[in-house]
Legacy VTK file of the C-alpha trace (Angstrom):
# vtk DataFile Version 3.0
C-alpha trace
ASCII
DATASET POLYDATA
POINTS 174 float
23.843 -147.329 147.702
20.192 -146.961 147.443
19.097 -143.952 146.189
16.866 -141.581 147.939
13.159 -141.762 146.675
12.506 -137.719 147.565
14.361 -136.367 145.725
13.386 -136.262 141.536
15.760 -137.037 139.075
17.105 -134.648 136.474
16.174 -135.246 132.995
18.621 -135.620 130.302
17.934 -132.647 128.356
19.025 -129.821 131.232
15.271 -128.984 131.893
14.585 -130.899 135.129
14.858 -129.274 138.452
17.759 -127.325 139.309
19.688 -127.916 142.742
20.212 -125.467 145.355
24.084 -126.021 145.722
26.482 -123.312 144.044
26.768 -125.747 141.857
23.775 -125.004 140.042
23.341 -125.742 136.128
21.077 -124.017 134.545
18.809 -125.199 131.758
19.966 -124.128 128.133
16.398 -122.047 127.703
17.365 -119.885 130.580
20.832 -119.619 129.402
19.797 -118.455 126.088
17.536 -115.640 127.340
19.846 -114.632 129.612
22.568 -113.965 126.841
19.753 -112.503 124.971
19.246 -110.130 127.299
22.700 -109.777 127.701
22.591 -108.430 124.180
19.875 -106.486 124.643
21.219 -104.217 127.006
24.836 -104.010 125.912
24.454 -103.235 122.373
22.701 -100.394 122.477
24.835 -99.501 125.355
27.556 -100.060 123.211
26.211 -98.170 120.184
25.567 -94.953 122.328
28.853 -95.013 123.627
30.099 -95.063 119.913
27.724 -92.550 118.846
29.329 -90.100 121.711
32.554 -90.413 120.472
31.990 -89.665 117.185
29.944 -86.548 118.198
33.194 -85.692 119.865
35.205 -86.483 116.923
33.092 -84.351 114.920
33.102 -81.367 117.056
36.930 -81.636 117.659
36.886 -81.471 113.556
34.063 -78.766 113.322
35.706 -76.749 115.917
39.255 -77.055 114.353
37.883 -76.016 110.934
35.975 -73.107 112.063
39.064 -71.466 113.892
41.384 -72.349 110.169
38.487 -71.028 108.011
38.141 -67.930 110.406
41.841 -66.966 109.875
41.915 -67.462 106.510
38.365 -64.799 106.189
40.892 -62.581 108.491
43.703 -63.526 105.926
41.689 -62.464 103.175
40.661 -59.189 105.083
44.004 -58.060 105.550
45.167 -58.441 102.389
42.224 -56.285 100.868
43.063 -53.662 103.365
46.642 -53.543 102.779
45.948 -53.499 99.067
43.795 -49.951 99.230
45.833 -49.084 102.338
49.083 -49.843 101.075
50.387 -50.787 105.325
48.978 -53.814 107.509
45.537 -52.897 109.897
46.209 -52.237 113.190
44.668 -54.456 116.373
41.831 -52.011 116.671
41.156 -52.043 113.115
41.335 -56.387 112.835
38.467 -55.994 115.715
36.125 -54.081 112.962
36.696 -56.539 110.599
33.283 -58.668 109.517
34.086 -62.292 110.086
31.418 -64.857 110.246
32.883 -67.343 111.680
32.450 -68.817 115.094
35.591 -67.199 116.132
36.027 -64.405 118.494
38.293 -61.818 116.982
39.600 -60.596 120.847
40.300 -64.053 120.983
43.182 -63.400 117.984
46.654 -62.584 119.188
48.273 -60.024 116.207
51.035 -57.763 116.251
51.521 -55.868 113.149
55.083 -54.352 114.812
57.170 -56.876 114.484
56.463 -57.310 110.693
58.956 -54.988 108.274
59.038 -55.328 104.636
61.331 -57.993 103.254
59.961 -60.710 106.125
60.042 -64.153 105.150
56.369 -65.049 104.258
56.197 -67.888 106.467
56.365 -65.502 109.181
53.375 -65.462 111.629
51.335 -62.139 111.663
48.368 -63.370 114.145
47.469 -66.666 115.623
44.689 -67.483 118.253
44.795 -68.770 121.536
45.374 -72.498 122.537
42.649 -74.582 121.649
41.957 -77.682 123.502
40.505 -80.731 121.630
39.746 -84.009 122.777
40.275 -86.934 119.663
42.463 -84.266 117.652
45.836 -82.707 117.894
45.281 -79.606 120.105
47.462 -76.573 118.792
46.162 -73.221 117.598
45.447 -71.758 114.233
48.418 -68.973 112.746
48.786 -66.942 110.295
51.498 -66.416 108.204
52.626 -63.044 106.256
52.162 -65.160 103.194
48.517 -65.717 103.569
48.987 -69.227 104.879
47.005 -70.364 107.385
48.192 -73.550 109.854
47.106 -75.782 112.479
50.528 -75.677 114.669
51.148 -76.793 118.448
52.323 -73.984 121.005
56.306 -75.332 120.761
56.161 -74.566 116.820
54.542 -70.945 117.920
56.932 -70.385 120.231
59.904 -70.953 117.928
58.063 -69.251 114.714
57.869 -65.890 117.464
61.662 -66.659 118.222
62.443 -66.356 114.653
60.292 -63.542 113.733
61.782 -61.437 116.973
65.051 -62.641 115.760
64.542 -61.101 112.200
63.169 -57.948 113.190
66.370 -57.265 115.600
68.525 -57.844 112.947
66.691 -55.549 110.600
66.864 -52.849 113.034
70.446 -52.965 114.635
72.413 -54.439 111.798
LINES 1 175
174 0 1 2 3 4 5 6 7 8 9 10 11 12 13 14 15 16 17 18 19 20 21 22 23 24 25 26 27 28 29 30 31 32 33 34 35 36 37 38 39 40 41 42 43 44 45 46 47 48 49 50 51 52 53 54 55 56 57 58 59 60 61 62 63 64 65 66 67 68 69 70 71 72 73 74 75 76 77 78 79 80 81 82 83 84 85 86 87 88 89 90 91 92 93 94 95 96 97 98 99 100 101 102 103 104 105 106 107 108 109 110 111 112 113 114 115 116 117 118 119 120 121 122 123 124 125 126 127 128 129 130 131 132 133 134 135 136 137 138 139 140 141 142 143 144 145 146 147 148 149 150 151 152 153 154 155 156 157 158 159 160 161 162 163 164 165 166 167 168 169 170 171 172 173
């Protein structure tokens, strides 16, 4: 075979001229920037996507602790009031209450009726409405005749009201 005096030959070292074929090899100094900018591009890409998540982590947390810190404030509220008041506040009179947290007090489910003397003190009194969160268990924060505040999912609410309704029939038809 003779070889063909038109066309060049490659060079050892990957730098010569590169065929047209699909074939193609490229030299190792456009390889190199091309991973470079490979790297270029995706790691910052990569950092911002991180950097959004953890915003969303942190407001998940931020939101979660504003709505337990809120109901403990409205914890704290109703105890003062039922210790110069000697009963519990009524819905009307939670509304007036000063909190300063983030937290919309319509937004706060209580029911002072179904809570008699003698209740156990794990026994909700109020609890909020569902939050949603994205990176965190989503639930709702309730309060408990005992002061306790929790972070609990709506199945645990639902049975808490159960007992609680339970306890207050017995009470009253014995």
């Amino acid at each position: 075979m003779q070889k063909d005096s038109t066309q060049p030959e490659p060079s050892s070292r990957g730098i010569g001229p590169v065929t047209a074929h699909s074939g193609a090899v490229f030299p190792p100094v456009v390889q190199s920037r091309r991973i470079n900018l490979l790297r270029m591009l995706l790691l910052p890409l990569l950092l911002a996507l991180l950097l959004i998540v953890f915003i969303m982590m942190g407001r998940d947390r931020l939101v979660q602790n504003n709505y337990l810190e809120g109901m403990q404030e409205l914890g704290r509220q109703i105890q003062q009031y039922q210790a110069v008041r000697k009963k519990l506040p009524t819905k009307q009179e939670i509304t007036a209450f000063p909190i300063y947290k983030r937290m919309s007090l319509e937004a706060i489910q209580y029911d002072e009726t179904h809570i008699i003397s003698g209740c156990p003190d794990d026994t909700i009194l109020a609890y909020t409405n569902p939050i949603q969160l994205r990176f965190r268990k989503s639930g709702l924060a309730a309060l408990s005749v005992g002061g306790k505040v929790d972070w609990i999912d709506q199945e645990e609410l639902k049975r808490r009201l159960e007992v609680r309704e339970r306890y207050y029939n017995q009470q009253l038809i014995p």
